[in-house]
Structure formats: structure tokens, C-alpha cells
N, C-alpha and C positions, 0 to 999 in steps of 0.2 A: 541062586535066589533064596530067599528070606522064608525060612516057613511062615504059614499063618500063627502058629505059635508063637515065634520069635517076633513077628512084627505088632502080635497084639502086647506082650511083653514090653519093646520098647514102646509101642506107643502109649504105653502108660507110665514108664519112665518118665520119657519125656513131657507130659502132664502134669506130673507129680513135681517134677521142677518147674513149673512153670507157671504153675500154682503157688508156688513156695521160690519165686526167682533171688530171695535172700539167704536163704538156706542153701550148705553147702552138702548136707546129709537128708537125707530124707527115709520115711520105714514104710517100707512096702512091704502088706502079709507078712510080717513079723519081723522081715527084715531089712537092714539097714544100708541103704544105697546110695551111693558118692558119686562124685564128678567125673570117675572117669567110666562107672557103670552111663551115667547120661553119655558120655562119647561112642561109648560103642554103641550106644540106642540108638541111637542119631546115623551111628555107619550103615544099617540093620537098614534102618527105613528109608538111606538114601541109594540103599541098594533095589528096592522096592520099587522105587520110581523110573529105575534106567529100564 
């Protein structure tokens, strides 16, 4: 299971692209996060659910 850490992390991943769904890069707190940081966001929170 997902810490509470990690799944508040992806869920802001996945936010930030989704807010930005043209954008293949996005800067979170200073730093710069790509498509495949949103795939594992995406794995994190759908571990969450099961």
C-alpha cells in the first residue's frame, strides 16, 4: 500500500497534468516532471483504490 505521502504526491501529479493536459512537462516545487513521473502517479493511486 501507498503511503499517505506518496499518494498525496501523485495526486498532485496528476493535477498538475490535468490542468496542463497539452503539456508534456510540467514544474512541480521547483521541479520538472514528465510523462512518465504522471504513470507511476497514476500506478501509486491505483494501488490505493484496490
Amino acid at each position: 500500500m501507498p503511503t499517505d505521502e506518496e499518494i498525496a504526491w501523485s495526486e498532485k501529479i496528476v493535477k498538475a497534468f490535468n490542468d496542463n493536459p497539452t503539456s508534456g512537462v510540467v514544474k512541480i516545487d521547483g521541479k520538472m516532471i514528465d510523462k512518465p513521473h504522471l504513470r507511476a502517479a497514476e500506478k501509486i493511486l491505483a494501488l490505493r483504490v484496490r
